[in-house]
LOVO-116973 format. One record per residue (C-alpha): residue in one letter; x, y, z. Coordinates in nm, 3 decimals, decimal comma, padded with zeros to 5 digits. Example, Ala and Ser with C-alpha at 12.3 -4.5 7.8 and 13.67 -1.06 7.14 Angstrom:
residues 2
REC  code       c1       c2       c3
REC     a   01,230  -00,450   00,780
REC     s   01,367  -00,106   00,714
end
This chain:
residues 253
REC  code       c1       c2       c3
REC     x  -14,832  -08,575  -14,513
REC     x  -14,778  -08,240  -14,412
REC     x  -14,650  -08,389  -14,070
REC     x  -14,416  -08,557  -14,263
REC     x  -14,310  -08,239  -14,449
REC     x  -14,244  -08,052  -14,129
REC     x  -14,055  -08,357  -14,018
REC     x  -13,764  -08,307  -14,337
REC     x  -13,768  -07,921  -14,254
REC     x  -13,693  -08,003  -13,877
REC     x  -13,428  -08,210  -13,981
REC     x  -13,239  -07,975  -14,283
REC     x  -13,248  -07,697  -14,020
REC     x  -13,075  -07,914  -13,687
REC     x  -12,814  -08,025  -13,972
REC     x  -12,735  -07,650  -14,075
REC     x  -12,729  -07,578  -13,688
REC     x  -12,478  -07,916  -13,655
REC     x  -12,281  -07,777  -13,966
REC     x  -12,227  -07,401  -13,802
REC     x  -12,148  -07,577  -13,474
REC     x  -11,834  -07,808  -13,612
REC     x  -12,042  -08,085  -13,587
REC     x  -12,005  -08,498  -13,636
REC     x  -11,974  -08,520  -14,040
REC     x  -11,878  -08,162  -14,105
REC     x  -11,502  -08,217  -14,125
REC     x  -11,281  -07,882  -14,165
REC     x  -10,945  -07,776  -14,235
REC     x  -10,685  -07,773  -13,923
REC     x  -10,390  -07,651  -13,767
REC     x  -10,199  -07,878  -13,565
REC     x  -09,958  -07,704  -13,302
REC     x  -09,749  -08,031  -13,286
REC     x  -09,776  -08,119  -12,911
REC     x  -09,977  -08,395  -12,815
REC     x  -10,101  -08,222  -12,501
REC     x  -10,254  -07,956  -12,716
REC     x  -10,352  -08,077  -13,010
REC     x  -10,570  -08,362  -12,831
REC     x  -10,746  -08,143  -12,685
REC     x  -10,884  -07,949  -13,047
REC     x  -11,123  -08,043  -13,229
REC     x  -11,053  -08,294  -13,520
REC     x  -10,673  -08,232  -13,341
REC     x  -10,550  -07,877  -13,418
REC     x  -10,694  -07,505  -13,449
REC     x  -10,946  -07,535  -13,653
REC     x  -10,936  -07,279  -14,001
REC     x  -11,209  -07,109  -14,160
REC     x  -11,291  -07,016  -13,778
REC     x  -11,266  -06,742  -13,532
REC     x  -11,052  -06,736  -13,226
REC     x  -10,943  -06,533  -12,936
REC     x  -10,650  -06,426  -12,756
REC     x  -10,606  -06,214  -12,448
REC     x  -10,323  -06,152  -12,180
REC     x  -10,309  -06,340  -11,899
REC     x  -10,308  -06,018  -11,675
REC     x  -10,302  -05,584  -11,789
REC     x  -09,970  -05,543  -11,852
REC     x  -09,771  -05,482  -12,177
REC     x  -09,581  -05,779  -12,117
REC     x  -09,866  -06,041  -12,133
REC     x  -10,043  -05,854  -12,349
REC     x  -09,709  -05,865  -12,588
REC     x  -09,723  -06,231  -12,540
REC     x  -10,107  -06,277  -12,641
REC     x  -09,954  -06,075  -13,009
REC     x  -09,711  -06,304  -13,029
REC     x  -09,903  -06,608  -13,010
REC     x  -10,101  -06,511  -13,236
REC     x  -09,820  -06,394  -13,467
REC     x  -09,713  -06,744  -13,421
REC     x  -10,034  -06,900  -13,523
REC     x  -10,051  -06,674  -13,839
REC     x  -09,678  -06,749  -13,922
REC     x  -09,825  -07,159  -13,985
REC     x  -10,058  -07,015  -14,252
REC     x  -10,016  -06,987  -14,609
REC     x  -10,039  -06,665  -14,803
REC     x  -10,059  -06,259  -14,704
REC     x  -10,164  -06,218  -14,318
REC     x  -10,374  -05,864  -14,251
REC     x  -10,325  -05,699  -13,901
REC     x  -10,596  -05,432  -13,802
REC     x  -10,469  -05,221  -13,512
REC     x  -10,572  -04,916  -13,358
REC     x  -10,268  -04,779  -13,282
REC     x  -09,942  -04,809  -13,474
REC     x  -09,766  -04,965  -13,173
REC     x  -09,680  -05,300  -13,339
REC     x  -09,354  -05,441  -13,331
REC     x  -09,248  -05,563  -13,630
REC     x  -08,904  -05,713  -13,524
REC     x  -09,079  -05,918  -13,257
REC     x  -09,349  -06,072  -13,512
REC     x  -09,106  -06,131  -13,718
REC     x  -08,881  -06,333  -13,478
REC     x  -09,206  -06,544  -13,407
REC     x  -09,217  -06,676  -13,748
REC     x  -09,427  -06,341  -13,906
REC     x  -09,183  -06,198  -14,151
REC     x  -09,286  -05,830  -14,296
REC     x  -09,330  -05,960  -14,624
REC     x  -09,616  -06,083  -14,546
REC     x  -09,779  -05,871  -14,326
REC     x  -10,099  -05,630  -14,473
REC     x  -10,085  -05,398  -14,162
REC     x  -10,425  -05,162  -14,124
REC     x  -10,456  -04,856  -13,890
REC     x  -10,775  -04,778  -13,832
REC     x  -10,931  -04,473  -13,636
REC     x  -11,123  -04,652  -13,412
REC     x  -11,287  -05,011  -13,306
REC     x  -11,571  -05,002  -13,511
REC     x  -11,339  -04,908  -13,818
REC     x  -11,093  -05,215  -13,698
REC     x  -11,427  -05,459  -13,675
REC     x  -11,540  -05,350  -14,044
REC     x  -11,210  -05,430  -14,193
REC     x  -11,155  -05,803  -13,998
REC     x  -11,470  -05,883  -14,150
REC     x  -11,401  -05,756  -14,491
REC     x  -11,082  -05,907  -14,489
REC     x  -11,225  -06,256  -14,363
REC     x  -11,449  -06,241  -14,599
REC     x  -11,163  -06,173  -14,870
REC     x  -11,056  -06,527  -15,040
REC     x  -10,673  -06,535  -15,082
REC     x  -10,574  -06,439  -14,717
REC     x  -10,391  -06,691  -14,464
REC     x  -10,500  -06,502  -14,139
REC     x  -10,688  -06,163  -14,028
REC     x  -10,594  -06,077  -13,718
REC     x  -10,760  -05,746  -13,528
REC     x  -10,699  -05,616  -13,170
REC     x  -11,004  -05,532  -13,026
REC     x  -11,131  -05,456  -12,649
REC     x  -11,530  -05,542  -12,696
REC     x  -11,672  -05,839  -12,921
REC     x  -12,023  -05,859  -12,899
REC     x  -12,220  -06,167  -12,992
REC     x  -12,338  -06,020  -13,269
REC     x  -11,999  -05,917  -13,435
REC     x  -11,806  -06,226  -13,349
REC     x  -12,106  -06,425  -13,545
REC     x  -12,061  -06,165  -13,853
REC     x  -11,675  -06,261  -13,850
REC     x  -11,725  -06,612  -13,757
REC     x  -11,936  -06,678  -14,118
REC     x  -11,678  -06,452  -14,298
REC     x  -11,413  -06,693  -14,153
REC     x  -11,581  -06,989  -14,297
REC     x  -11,712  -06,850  -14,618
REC     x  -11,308  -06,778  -14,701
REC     x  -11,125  -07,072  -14,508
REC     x  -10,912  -06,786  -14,369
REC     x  -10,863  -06,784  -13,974
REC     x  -10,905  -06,489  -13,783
REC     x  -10,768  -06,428  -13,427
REC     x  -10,878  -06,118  -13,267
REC     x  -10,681  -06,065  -12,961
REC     x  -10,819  -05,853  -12,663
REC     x  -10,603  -05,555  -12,578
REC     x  -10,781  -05,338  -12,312
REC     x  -10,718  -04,946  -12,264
REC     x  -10,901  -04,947  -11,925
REC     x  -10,962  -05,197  -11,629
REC     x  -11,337  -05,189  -11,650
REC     x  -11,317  -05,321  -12,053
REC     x  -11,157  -05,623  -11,962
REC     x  -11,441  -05,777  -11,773
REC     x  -11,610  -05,816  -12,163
REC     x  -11,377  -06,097  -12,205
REC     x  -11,611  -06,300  -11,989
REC     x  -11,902  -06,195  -12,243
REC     x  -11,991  -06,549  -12,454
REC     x  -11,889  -06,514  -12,804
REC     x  -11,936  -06,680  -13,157
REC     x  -11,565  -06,775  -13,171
REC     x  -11,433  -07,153  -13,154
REC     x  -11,191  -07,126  -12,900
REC     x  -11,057  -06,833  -12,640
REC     x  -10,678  -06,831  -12,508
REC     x  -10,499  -06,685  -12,255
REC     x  -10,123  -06,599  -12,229
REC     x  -09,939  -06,547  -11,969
REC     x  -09,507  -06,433  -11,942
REC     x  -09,304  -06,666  -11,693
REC     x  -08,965  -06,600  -11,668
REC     x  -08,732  -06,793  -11,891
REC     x  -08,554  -07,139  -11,767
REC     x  -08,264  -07,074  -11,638
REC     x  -07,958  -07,196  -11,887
REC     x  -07,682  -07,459  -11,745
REC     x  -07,476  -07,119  -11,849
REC     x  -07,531  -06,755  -11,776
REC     x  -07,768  -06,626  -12,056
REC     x  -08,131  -06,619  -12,105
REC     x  -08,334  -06,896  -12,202
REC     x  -08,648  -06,940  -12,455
REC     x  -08,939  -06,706  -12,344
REC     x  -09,198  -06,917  -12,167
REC     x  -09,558  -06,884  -12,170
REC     x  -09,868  -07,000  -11,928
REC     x  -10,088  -07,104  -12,186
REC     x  -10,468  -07,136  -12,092
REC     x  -10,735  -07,242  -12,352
REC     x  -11,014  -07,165  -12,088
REC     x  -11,291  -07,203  -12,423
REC     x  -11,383  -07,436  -12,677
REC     x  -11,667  -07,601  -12,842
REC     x  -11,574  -07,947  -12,747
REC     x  -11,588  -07,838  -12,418
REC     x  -11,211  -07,904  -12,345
REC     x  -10,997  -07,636  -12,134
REC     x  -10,631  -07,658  -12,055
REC     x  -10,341  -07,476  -11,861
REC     x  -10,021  -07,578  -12,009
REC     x  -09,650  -07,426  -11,985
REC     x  -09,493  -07,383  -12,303
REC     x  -09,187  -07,236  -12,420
REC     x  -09,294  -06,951  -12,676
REC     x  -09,259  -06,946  -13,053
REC     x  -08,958  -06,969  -13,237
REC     x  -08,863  -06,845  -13,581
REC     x  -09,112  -07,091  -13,728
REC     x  -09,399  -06,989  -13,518
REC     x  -09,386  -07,316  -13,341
REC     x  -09,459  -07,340  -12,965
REC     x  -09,250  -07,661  -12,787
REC     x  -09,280  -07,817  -12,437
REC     x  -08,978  -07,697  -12,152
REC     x  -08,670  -07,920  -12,195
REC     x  -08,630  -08,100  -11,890
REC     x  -08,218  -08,136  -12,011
REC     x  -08,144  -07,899  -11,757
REC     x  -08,315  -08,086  -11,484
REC     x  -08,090  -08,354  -11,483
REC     x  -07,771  -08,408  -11,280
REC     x  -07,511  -08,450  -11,565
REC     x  -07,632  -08,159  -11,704
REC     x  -07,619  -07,965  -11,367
REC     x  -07,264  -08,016  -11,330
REC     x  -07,145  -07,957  -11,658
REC     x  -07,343  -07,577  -11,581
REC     x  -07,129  -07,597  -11,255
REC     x  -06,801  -07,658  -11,454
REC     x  -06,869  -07,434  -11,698
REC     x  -06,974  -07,078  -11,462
REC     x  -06,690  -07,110  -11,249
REC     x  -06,425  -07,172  -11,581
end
């Protein structure tokens, strides 16, 4: 009998483990990017809400570090309700976000002192019912803090993105560190494709997902988001012939 007892309790507790995991039979709540090459890759098919995830540069400069914002921007753009952004510094452009889909409407923007102040309001406002996204830029996520977030995240459905925005060198190797969060990205500028016309082109990302719980990675070029906060695949319209010489045509009119 009490074999038996022991037995059930083994049992409830692997399910509660399978439940905090994302496991078979504990559906949740997702956000589809809408490209096939990405999405398939996700669990259930899409970033998965009521979660924690992270975001980093590809490299240490402003310009993939921008990027890393504005994916994430993007991300929080596809959520409904009030977003809250927890910085350290008040170096956030608004114009950008809002170009990636993030209008200032709906942006709760927090300056706090310090990391440890910027940590203690993501998981208050995670753990605030109402909220679409919480995103926080942070340098170091320990295992224990990214767990603390991680249950706020699912105890309010709300998704929370903390991207990793390094003062010094030596603080980026902490990305490396395991975490508690569902999936880590990476971002990374290319330069734009070129137009059959003089102009720029769409901004175009390298965009890694080098963690997940499935197991899954991927390295993927994307063109970055648009006023939606959509990403899309490159056009290959350009690549073709026709459209070659009507660029020809056109540059020397």
């Amino acid at each position: 009998m009490r074999g038996a007892e022991n037995h059930s309790i083994i049992e409830a507790l692997q399910e509660q483990i399978r439940n905090l995991e994302g496991g078979k039979g504990h559906r949740r709540a997702v956000l589809p990017f809408g490209i096939e090459e990405l999405d398939r890759r996700l669990p259930q098919g899409g970033l998965t809400l009521g979660a924690l995830h992270e975001v980093a540069g590809g490299g240490n400069g402003a310009l993939d570090g921008a990027a890393a914002a504005l994916f994430a921007a993007g991300i929080a753009a596809r959520t409904r309700g009030k977003v809250l952004w927890c910085v350290t510094r008040p170096d956030l452009f608004a114009p950008a976000i809002a170009q990636a889909g993030l209008p200032p409407d709906r942006v709760i923007y927090v300056e706090a002192g310090d990391e440890k102040s910027v940590l203690a309001c993501f998981e208050e406002g995670l753990r605030h019912v109402g909220l679409g996204a919480v995103v926080a830029e942070v340098a170091r996520l320990s295992m224990t803090s990214s767990r603390r977030l991680q249950l706020a995240a699912e105890r309010s459905g709300a998704i929370g993105i903390a991207i990793r925005r390094w003062r010094r060198q030596v603080e980026a190797t902490d990305f490396g560190q395991p975490t508690a969060s569902v999936t880590r990205w990476r971002v990374s500028v290319l330069p734009s494709r070129p137009l059959p016309v003089p102009g720029i082109g769409r901004a175009r990302w390298q965009l890694e997902l080098i963690r997940s719980r499935t197991g899954e990675t991927l390295d993927l070029e994307v063109e970055a988001c648009d006023a939606k906060g959509r990403l899309a695949l490159p056009s290959k319209l350009v690549d073709r012939p026709a459209q070659k010489e009507i660029g020809r045509r056109l540059a020397s009119a």
